[in-house]
C-alpha positions in Angstrom: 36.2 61.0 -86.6 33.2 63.1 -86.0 30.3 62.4 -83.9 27.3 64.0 -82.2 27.1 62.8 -78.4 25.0 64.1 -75.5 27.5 66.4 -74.2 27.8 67.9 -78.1 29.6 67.0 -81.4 33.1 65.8 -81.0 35.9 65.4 -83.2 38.4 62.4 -81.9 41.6 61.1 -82.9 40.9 57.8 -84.3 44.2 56.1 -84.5 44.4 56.9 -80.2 40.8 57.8 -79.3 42.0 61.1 -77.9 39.5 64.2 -78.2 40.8 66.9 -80.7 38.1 69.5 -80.1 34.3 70.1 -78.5 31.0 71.8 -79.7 29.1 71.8 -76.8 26.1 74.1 -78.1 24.0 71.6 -78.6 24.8 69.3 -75.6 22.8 68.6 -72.4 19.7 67.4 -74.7 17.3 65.0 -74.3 18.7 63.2 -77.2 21.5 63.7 -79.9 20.8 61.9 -83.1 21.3 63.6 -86.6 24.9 62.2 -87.6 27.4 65.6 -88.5 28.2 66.4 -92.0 31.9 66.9 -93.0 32.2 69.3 -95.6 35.9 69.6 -96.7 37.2 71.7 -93.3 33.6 72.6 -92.3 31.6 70.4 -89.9 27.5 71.0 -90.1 25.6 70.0 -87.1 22.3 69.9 -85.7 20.2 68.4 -82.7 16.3 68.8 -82.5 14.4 69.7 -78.8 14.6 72.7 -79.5 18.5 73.2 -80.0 19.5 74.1 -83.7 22.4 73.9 -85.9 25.9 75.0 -86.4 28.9 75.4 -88.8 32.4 74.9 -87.2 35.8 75.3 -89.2 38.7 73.2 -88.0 42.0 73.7 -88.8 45.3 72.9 -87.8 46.9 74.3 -84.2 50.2 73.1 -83.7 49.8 69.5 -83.0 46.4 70.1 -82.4 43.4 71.1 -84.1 41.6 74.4 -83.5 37.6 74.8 -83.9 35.6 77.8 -84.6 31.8 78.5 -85.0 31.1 79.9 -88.1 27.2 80.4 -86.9 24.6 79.2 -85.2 21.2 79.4 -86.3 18.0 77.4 -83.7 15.6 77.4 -86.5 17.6 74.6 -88.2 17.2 71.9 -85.7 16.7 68.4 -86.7 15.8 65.8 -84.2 15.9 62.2 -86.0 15.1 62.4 -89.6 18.4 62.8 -90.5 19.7 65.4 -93.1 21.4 65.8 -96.2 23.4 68.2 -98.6 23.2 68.6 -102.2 25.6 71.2 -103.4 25.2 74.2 -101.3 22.2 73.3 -99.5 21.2 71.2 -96.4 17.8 69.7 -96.3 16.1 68.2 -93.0 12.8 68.6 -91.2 12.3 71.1 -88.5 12.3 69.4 -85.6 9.6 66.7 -85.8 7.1 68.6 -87.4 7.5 67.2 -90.4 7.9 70.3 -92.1 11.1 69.9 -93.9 13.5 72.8 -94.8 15.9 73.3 -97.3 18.8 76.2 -96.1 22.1 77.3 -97.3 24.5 75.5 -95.8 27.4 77.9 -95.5 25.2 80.4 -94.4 22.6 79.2 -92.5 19.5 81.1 -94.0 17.1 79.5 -94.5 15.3 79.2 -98.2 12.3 77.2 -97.8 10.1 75.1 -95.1 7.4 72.9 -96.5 4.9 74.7 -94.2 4.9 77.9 -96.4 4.2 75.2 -99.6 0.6 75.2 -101.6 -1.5 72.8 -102.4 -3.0 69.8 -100.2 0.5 67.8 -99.1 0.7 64.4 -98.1 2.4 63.4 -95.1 2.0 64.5 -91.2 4.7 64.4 -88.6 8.8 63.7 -88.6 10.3 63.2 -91.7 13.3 61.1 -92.8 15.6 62.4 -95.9 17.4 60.5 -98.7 18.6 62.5 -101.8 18.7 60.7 -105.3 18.5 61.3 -108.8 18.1 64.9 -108.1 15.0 64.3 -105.5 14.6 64.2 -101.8 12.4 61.1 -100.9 10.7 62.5 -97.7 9.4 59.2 -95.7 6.8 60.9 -92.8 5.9 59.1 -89.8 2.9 58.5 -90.5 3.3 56.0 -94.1 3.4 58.7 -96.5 6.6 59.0 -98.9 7.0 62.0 -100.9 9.2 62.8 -104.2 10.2 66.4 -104.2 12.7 68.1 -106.2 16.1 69.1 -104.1 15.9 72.7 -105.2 16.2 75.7 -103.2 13.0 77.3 -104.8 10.2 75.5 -102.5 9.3 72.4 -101.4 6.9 70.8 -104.5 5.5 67.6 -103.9 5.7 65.9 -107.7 4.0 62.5 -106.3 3.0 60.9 -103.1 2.2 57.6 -101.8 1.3 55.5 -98.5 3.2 52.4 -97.6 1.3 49.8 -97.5 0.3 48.5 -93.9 1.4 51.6 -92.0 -1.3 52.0 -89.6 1.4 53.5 -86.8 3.8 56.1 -86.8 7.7 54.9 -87.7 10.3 57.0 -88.2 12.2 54.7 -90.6 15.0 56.3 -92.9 13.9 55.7 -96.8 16.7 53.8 -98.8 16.7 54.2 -102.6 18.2 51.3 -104.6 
């Protein structure tokens, strides 16, 4: 299995709980808590504070298994609101900022951050992801939810709303049923 700890993202052997290999780029943090991604052979990681996020490759080395950074890139850090990947993208927010990104996964470049959207946007510090039905539902700390098309041409709010009763900020993951 795969994990991200405080000393960096792991991969362990789950039938005898022995470590196969070590990322330890984004260890020694504050706090680790964006669950990796496993993408076939590829593992994409981030941490927020500041940190970033990372591809590794893992194959096979003997009995063991050998890991390799495919890149690094600090302006895709993610600190609690989780992320997600829809085809060859990632989304996530920066940090807390609550300005969510949307990048190329395999790459690392970055497409989009809802800072450089138009308009008046709903919706002020972290934000939690969920992807369905072709939308990212983008729950911000502070009540609002948005709807926004998971497409790598810009972050485009269709609708907005505020939960009901959220007078304090709560960074709760949205759930779509």
């Amino acid at each position: 299995y795969v994990t991200l700890t405080a000393s960096g993202t792991i991969g362990v052997d789950a039938a005898t709980g022995k470590e196969l290999w070590r990322y330890e780029k984004l260890g020694r943090n504050t706090a680790n808590i964006p669950t990796p991604i496993v993408l076939g052979d590829q593992i994409f990681t981030a941490a927020g504070y500041r940190m970033g996020a990372a591809l590794l490759t893992l194959s096979k080395d003997g009995d063991g298994i050998s890991m390799k950074e495919e890149y690094y890139e600090g302006d895709l850090r993610n600190k609690h609101g989780g992320l997600v990947v829809v085809g060859e993208y990632v989304y996530g927010d920066s940090d807390d900022q609550g300005n969510p990104y949307c990048a190329e996964w395999k790459t690392g470049k970055i497409k989009w951050k809802r800072s450089q959207a138009k308009g008046k946007l709903k919706g002020r510090g972290s934000a939690s992801l969920t992807y369905a039905d072709g939308h990212l539902y983008v729950r911000y700390s502070d009540g609002w939810v948005a709807l926004v098309p998971a497409s790598p041409t810009g972050y485009k709010e269709v609708s907005a709303f505020k939960i009901p009763n959220s007078n304090a900020n709560s960074w709760a993951h949205p759930v779509v049923i």
